[in-house]
C-alpha positions as CSV (number, residue, x, y, z in Angstrom):
1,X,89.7,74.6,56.6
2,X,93.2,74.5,55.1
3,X,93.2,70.9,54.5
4,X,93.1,69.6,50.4
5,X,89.9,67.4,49.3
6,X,92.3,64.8,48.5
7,X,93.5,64.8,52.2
8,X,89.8,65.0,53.1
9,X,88.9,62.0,51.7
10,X,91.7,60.1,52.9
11,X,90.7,60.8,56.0
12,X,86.5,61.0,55.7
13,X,86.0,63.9,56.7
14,X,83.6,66.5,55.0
15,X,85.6,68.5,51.9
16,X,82.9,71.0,52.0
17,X,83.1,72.2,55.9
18,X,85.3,73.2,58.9
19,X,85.4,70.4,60.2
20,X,89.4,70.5,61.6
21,X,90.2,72.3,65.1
22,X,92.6,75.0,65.4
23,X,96.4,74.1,66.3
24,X,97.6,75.8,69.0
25,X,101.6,76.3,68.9
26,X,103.4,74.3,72.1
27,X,103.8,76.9,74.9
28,X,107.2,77.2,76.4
29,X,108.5,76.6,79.6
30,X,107.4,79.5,82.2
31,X,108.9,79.8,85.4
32,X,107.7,82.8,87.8
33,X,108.9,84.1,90.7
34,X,106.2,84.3,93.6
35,X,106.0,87.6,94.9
36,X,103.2,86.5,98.0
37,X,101.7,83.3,99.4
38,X,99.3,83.7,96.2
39,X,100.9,85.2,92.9
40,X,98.2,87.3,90.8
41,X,98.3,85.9,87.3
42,X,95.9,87.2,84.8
43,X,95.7,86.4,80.8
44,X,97.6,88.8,79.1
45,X,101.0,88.1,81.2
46,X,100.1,84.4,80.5
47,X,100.1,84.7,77.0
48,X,103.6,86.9,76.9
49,X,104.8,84.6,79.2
50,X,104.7,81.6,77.2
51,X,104.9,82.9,73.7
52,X,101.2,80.8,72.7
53,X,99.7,81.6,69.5
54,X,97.0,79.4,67.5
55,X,96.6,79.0,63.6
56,X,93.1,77.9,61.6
57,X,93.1,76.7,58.4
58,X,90.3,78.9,57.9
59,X,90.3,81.5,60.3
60,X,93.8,82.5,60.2
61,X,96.8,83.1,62.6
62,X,95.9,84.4,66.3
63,X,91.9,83.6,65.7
64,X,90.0,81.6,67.6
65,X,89.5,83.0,71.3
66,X,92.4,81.8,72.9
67,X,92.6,81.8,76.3
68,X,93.7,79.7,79.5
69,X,90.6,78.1,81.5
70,X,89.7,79.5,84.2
71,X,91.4,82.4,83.2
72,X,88.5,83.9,81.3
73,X,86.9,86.3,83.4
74,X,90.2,87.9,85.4
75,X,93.0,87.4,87.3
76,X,93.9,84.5,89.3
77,X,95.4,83.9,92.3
78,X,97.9,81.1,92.1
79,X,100.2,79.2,94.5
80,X,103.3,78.2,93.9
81,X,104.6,74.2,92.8
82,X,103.8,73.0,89.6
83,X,100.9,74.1,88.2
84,X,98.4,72.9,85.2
85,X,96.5,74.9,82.9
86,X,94.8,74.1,80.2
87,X,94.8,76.5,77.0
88,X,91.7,76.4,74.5
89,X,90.5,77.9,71.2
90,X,87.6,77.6,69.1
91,X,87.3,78.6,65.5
92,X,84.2,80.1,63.8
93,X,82.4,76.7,62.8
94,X,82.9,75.6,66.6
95,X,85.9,73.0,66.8
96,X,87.8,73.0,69.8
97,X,91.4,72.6,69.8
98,X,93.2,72.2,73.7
99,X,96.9,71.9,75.3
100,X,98.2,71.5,78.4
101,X,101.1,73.6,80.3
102,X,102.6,73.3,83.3
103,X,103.7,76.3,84.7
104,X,106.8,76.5,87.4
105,X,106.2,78.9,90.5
106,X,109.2,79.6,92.5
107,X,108.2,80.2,96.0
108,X,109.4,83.0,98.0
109,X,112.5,82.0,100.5
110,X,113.0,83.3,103.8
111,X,115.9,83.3,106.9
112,X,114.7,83.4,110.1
113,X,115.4,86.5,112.4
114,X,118.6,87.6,114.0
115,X,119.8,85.7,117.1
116,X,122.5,85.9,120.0
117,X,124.7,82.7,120.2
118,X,127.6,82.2,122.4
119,X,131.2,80.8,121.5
120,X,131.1,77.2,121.3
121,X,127.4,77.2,120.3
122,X,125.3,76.4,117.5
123,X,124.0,79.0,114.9
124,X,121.3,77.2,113.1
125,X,120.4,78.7,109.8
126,X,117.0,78.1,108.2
127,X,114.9,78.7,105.6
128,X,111.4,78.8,105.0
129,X,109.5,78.9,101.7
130,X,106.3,80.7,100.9
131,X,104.7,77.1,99.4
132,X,105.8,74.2,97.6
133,X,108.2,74.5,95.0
134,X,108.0,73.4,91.3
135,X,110.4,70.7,91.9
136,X,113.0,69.0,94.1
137,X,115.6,69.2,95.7
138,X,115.4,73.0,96.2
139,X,119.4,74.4,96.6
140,X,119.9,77.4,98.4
141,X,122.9,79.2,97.9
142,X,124.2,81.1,100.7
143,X,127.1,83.5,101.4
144,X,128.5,84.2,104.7
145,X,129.9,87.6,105.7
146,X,130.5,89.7,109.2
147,X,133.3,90.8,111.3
148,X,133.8,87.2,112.0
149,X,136.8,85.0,110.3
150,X,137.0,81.8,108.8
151,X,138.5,80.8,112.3
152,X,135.7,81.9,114.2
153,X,133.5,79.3,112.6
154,X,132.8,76.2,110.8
155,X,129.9,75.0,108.4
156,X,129.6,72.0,106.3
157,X,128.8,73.4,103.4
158,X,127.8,77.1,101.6
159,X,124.1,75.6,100.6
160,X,120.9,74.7,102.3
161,X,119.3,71.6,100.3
162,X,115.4,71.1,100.7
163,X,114.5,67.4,99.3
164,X,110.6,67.9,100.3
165,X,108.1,70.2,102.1
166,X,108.9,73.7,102.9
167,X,111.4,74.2,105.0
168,X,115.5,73.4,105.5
169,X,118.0,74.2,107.7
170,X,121.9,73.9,108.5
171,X,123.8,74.3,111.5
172,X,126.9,76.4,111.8
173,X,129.4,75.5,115.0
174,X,131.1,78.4,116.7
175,X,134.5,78.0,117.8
176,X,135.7,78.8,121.2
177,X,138.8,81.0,121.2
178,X,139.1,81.7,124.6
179,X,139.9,85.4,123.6
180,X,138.4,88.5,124.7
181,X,137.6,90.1,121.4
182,X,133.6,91.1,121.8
183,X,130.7,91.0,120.3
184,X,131.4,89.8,116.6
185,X,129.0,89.7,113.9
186,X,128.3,86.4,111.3
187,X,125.7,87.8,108.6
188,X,124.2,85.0,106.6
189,X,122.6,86.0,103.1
190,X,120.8,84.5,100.3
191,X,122.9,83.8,97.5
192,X,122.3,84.9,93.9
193,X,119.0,83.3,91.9
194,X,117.0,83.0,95.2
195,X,113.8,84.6,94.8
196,X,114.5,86.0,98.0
197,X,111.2,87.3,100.4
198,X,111.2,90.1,103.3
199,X,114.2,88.0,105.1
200,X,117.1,87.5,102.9
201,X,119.5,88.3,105.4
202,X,120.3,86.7,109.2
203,X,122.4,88.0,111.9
204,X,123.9,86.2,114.0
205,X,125.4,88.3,117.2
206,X,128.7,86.0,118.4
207,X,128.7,86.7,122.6
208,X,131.0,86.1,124.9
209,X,128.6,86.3,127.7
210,X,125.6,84.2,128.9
211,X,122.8,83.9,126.4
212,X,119.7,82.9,128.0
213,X,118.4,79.7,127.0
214,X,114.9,78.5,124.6
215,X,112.7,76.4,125.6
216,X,109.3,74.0,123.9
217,X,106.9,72.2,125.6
218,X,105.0,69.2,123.7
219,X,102.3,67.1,124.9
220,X,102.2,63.4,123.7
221,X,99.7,60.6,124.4
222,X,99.2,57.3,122.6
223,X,102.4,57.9,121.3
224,X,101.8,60.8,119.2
225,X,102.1,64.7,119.5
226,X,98.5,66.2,120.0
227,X,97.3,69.2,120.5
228,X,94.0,68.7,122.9
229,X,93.8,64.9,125.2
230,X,91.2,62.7,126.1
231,X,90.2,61.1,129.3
232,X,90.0,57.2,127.7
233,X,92.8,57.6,125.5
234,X,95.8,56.9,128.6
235,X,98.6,58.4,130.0
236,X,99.8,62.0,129.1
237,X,103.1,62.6,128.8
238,X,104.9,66.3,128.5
239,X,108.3,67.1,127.5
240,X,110.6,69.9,127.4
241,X,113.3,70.5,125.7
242,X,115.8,73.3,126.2
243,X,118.2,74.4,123.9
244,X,121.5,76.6,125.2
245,X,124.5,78.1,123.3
246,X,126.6,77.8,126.3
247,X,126.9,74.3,126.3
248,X,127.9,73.8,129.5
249,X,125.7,75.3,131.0
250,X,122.9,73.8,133.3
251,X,119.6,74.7,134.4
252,X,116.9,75.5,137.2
253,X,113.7,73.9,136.3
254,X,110.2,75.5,137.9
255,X,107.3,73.4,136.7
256,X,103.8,75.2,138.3
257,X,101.7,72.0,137.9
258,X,97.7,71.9,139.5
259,X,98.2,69.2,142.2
260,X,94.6,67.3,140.7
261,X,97.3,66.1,138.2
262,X,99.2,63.8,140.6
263,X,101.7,64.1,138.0
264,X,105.4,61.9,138.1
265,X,108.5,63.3,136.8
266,X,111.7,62.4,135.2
267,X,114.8,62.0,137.4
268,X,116.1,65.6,135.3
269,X,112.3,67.0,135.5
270,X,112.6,67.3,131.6
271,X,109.1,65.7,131.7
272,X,106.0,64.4,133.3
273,X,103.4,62.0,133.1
274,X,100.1,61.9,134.4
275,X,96.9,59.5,134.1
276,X,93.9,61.5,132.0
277,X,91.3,59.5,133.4
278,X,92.3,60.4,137.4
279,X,92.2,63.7,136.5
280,X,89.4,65.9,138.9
281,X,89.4,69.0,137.3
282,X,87.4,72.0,138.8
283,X,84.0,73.3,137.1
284,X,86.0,76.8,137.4
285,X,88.5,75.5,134.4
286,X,86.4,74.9,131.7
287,X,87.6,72.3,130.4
288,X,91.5,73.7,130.5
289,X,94.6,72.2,132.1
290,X,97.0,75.2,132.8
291,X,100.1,74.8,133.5
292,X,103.6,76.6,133.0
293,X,107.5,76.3,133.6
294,X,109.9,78.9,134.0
295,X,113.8,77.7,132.8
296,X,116.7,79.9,134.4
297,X,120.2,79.7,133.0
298,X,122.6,78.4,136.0
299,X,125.7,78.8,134.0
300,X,128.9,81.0,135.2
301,X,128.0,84.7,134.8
302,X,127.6,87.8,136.9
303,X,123.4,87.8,135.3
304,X,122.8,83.9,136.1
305,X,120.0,82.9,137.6
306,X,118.4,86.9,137.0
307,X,114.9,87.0,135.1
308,X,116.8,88.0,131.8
309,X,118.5,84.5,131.8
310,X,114.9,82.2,131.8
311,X,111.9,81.6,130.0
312,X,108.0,80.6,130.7
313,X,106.0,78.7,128.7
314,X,102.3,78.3,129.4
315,X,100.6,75.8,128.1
316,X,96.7,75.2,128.3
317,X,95.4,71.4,127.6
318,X,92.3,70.7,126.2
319,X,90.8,67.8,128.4
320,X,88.0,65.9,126.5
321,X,85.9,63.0,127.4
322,X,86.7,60.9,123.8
323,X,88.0,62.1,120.1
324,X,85.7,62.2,117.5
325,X,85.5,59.1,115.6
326,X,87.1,59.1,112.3
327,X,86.5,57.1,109.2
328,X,87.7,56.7,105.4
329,X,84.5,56.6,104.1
330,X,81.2,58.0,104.8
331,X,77.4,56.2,104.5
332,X,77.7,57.0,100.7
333,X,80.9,55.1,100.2
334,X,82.7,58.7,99.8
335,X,86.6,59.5,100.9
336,X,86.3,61.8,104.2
337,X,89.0,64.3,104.0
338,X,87.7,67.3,106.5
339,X,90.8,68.8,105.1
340,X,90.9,68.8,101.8
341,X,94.4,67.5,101.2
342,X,93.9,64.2,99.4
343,X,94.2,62.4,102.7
344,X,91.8,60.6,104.5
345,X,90.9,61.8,108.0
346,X,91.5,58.6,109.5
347,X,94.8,58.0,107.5
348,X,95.7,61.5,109.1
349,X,94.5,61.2,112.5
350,X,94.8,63.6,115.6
351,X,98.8,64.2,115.8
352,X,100.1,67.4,115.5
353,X,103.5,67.5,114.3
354,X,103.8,71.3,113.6
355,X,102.7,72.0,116.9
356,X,100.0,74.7,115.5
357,X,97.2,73.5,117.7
358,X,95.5,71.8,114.7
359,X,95.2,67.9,114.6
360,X,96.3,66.7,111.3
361,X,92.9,65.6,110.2
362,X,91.8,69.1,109.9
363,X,95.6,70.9,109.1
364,X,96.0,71.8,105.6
365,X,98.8,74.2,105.7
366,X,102.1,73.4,106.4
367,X,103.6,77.2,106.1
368,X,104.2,77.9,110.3
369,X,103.5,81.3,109.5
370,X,100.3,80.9,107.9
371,X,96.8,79.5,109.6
372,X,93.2,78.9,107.7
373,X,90.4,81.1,109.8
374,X,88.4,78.1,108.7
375,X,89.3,74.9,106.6
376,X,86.0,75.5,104.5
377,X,87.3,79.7,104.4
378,X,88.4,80.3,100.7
379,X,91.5,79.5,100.2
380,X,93.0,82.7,99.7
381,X,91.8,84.0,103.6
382,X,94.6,83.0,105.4
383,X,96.1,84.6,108.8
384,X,100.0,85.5,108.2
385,X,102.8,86.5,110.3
386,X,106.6,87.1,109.9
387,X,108.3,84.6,108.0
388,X,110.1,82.3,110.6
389,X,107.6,82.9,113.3
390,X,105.0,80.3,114.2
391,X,101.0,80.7,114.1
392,X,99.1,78.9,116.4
393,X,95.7,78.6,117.9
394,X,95.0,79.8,121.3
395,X,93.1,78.1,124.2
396,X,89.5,79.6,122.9
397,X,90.0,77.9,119.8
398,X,91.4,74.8,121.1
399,X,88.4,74.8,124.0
400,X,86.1,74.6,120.9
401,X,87.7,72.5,118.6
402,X,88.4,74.8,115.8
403,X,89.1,74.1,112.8
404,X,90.9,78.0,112.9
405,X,91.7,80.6,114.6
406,X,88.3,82.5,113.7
407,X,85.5,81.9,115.9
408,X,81.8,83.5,116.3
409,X,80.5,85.9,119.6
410,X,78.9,82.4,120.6
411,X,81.9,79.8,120.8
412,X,84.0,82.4,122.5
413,X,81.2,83.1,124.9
414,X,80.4,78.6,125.2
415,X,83.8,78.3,126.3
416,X,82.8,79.6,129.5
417,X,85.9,81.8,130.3
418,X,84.8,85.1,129.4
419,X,81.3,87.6,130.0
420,X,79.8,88.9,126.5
421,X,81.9,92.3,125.8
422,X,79.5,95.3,126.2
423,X,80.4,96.2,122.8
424,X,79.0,95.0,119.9
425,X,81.1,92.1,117.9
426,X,80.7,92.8,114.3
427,X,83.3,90.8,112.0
428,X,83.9,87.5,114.8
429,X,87.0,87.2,117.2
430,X,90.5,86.2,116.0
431,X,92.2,84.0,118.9
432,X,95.9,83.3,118.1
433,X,99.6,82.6,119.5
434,X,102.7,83.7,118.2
435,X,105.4,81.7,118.8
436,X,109.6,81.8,118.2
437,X,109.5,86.0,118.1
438,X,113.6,86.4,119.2
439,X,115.1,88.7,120.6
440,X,111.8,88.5,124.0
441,X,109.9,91.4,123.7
442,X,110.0,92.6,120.8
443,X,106.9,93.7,118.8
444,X,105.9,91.6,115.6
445,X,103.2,92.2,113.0
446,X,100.2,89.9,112.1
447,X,97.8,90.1,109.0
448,X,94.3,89.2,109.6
449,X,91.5,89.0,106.7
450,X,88.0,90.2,107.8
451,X,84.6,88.8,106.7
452,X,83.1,92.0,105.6
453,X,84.5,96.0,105.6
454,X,85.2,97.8,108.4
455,X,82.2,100.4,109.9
456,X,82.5,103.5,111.4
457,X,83.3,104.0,115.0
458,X,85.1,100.2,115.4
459,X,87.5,99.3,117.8
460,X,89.6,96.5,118.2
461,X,88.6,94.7,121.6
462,X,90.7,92.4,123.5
463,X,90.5,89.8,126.3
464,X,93.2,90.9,128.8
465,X,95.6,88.7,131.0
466,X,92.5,89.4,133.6
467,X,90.1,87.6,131.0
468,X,88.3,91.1,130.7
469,X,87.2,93.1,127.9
470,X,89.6,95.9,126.7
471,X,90.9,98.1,123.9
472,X,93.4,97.4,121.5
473,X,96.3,99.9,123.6
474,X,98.1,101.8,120.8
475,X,101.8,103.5,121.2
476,X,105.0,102.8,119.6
477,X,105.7,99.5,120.2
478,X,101.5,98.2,119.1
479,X,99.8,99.4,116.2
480,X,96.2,99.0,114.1
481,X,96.4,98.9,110.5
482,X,94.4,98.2,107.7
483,X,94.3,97.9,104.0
484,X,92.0,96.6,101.0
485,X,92.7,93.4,99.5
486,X,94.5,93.0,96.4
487,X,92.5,91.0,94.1
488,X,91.1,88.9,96.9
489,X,94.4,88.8,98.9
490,X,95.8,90.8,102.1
491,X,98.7,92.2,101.8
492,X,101.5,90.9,103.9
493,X,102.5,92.0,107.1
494,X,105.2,94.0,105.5
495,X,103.7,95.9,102.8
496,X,103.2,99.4,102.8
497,X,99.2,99.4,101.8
498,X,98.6,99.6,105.1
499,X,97.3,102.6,106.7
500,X,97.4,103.3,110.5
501,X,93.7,102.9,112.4
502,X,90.7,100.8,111.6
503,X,89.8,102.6,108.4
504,X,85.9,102.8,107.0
505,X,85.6,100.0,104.1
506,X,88.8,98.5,104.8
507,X,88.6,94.1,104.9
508,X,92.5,93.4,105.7
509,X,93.4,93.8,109.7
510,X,97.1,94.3,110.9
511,X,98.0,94.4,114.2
512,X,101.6,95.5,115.7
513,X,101.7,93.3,119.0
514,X,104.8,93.9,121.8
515,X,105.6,90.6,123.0
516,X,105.1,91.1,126.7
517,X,103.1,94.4,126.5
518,X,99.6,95.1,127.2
519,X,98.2,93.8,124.3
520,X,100.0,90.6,124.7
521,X,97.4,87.7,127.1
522,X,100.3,86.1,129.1
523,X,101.7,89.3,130.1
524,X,104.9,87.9,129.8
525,X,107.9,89.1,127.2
526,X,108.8,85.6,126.5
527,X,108.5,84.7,122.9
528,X,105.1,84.1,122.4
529,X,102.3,86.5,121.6
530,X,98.9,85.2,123.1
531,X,95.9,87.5,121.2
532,X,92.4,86.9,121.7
533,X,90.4,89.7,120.2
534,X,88.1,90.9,117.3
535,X,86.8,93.9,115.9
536,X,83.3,95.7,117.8
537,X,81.1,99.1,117.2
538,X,80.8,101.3,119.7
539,X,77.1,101.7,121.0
540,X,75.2,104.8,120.0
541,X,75.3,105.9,123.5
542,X,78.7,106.2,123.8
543,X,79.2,107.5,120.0
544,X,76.7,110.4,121.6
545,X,78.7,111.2,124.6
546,X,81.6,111.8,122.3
547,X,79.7,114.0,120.2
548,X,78.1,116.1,122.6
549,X,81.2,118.4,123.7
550,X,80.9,119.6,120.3
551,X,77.4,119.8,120.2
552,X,77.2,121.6,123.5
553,X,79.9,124.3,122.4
554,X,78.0,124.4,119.1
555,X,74.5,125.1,121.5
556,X,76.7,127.8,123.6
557,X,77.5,129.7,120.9
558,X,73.8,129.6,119.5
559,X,72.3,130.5,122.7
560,X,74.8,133.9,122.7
561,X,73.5,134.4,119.1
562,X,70.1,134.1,120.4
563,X,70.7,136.3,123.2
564,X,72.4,139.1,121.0
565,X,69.3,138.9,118.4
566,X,67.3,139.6,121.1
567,X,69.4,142.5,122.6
568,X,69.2,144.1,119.6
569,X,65.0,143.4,118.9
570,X,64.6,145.4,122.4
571,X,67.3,148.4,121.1
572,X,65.7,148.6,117.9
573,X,62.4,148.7,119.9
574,X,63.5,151.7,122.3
575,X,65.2,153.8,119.9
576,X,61.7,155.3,118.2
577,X,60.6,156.0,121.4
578,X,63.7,158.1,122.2
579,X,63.6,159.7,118.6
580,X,60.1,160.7,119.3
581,X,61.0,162.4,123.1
582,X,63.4,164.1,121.1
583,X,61.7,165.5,118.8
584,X,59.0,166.5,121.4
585,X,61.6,168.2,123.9
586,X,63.0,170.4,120.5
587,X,59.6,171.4,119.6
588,X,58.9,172.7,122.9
589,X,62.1,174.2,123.1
């Protein structure tokens, strides 16, 4: 085993047997560059990543069965942050010799999307990483470039700084120069050593005209943002917020709020309260609280007031009788963490901070454009959007409590609002909002991982802004994809794996939805993208009346084949009869 009898007895061990482990050589630092949510890492590029080799006495250099645990029987799909693996080797008599790594994975960063901002506004920049990052702070370099001049603008500093989480942001002030110069252009980039994702560069369009305003609704009670209330738990309060480039401009407010509400607003109608436990609300709701505002820019300009200068938000409030109960510890004594985070569900509680439609008890991602089908889903199946949009979980989800945005034939169909489809739902129903798409109305791509592949004759199916069954419409501006999963993992929304239709085998679902177009449940081109839907088979009876054109011409053309068969049976069966009258009529002649 390498080691002298001498040193053997020293140190009582056995001077006849292997009884010392193999030594495995420190690995060296390893820093990777996500290239995804989940980064697929298998042995081999371990092993040439960190230079790791083991030695036995006995066995010899690079013996031993080295490997990484959990790497053993393929490639994993790893997050990014710091991240532990252990290595281990055995040598031929059986010791067992182990180290520990930790391996740095650099997350993916990403800008948001272009915007329009006036002069004299703010541009605010910000980034959003793909996951946690190895360590902290995170500095983001940026460089700023356009038809714009130093003059035209002024920012703090060339750097974004993240200190924790998985997201950062700075504001850039646009001067005023009271000059008629036109649209400019100020293009914001991500500086060198960024591991830069799909969005590495922002435009910002510099207007001289109006720019319509944005605007959030959030709904608070017992002092904290939620996502559904409850009748014994007090007052509700919701608040908007409206955010404007022209600064000095105002606004029209148009709340449409049921009247059951009795609700009391704010001198400046930025917000209301109401009293949950007054509320009467009709059998014909289900359990919903709808409600809307429209905003309309009242600022100086020839388009003021006009549709293209406001915004609606919807909103639809889960009303429930109580909130679950939620403890530390269960009957065993044993942490309850519905989530899986580390946290207690009662040290988490119902707030919703992200405003994602999850409470926080059952919220384990903090990525706004990523959203768990299910917390207990593997890990890997997330739903993902564009990077510096938001995911969240629409009113059929929220009706049942989800703890996604995935939910069975039966919870869409208990909710109340909505008849069975007539088509078969194989693979569940997705139901989802996109929020923050800029400029309104433009299309934007969401990545959807299915539950098993795709069948023949499938068709995406919709609930409509009549809450009635439809098909997914298809044209330029909305589009079904789908693709395979790589190692375990749908491709994002951007990736080219993705083939137009609902392809036979296929497990990874992308659909192309036009804010404001008939795929879109609020009909509205507004920023937000309201989808409930899922994937169906068509019935054999319609697969038949498809068919049966074909089969039809198919029977035409048989029945002329059949007809000229017979044509020729009866010429075949005259012509003796003529050669023998013919030969009679020359004998006689």
């Amino acid at each position: 085993d390498g080691i002298t009898n001498a040193a053997e007895a020293l140190a009582g061990t056995h001077p006849l047997q292997d009884d010392y482990a193999p030594i495995i050589s420190p690995p060296q630092a390893v820093h990777i560059n996500a290239d995804h949510t989940f980064t697929k890492l298998d042995l081999q590029r371990l092993i040439n990543l960190t230079n790791i080799s083991v030695n036995d006495g006995l066995d010899g250099i690079n013996c031993c069965g080295l490997t990484a645990l959990g790497f053993e029987t393929g490639a994993k799909n790893i997050s990014s942050g710091l991240i532990s693996i252990l290595w281990r080797a055995v040598d031929n008599a059986g010791n067992i010799a182990t180290v520990s790594q930790l391996l740095n994975i650099h997350p993916l960063v990403n800008l948001s999307f272009d915007q329009i901002v006036a002069e004299g506004g703010i541009a605010r920049v910000e980034v959003v990483l793909s996951g946690e990052a190895p360590a902290y702070p995170v500095t983001i370099p940026l460089t700023i470039n356009g038809s714009v001049d130093n003059v035209d603008y002024n920012i703090s500093d060339n750097k974004i700084v993240i200190t924790e989480g998985i997201a950062g942001f700075i504001d850039i002030t646009i001067n005023s120069d009271f000059q008629l110069e036109g649209e400019e252009q100020l293009i914001i980039s991500l500086g060198q050593g960024v591991n830069a994702g799909v969005n590495s560069t922002q435009i910002f369009t510099i207007s001289e005209a109006n720019v319509a305003p944005s605007i959030k609704l959030v709904v608070w009670q017992k002092g904290i943002q939620v996502p559904s209330i409850a009748v014994n738990d007090g007052d509700v309060t919701i608040v908007l917020s409206i955010q404007d480039s022209n600064t000095q401009d105002t606004h029209q407010i148009d709340w449409q709020i049921p009247d059951y509400l009795n609700a009391v607003f704010s001198g400046d109608k930025l917000q209301f309260t109401f009293q949950a436990d007054s509320v009467n609300l009709p059998e014909i709701n289900k359990g919903l609280i709808n409600l809307s505002v429209m905003v309309t820019d009242s600022g100086s300009s020839t388009n003021s007031g006009t549709e293209e200068l406001s915004q609606t938000k919807q909103i639809s409030l889960h009303l429930l009788a109580t909130q679950r109960t939620l403890r530390d510890l269960d009957s065993n004594g044993n942490a309850v963490d519905t989530d899986r985070d580390g946290k207690t569900d009662l040290a988490e509680g119902f707030s919703d901070d992200d405003s994602d439609g999850l409470p926080a008890y059952m919220d384990n991602s903090s990525i706004p454009y990523l959203q768990p089908l299910h917390i207990n889903a593997a890990v890997v199946k997330l739903a993902e959007t564009e990077p510096g949009l938001h995911l969240r979980l629409g009113k059929f989800a929220l009706l049942q409590s989800s703890d996604g945005l995935e939910l069975s034939q039966q919870e869409i169909l208990d909710t109340g609002l909505v008849e069975k489809d007539n088509l078969e739902n194989t693979l569940g129903y997705f139901d989802f909002e996109i929020h923050n798409i800029m400029p309104f109305g433009r299309s934007v791509a969401i990545v959807l991982p299915l539950s098993a592949a795709i069948a023949e004759y499938s068709v995406y199916r919709k609930i409509n802004a009549e809450t009635q069954w439809a098909d997914f419409v298809e044209d330029s501006n909305n589009v079904i994809a789908t693709s395979n999963a790589v190692n375990g993992v749908c491709p994002p929304p951007h990736s080219e794996l993705y083939q137009v239709g609902l392809n036979v085998g296929d497990i990874c679902l992308k659909l192309y939805i036009e804010d404001g177009g008939a795929n879109d449940a609020d009909g509205l081109a507004n920023g937000v993208v309201d989808d409930p839907g899922g994937i169906a088979v068509v019935d054999n009876n319609t697969i038949a009346l498809d068919i049966t054109p074909e089969k039809s011409s198919s029977g035409s053309l048989s029945l002329f084949t059949l007809l000229v068969f017979f044509l020729l049976i009866v010429l075949r069966m005259i012509r003796p009869k003529y050669l023998v009258v013919e030969r009679i009529k020359n004998r006689v002649e």
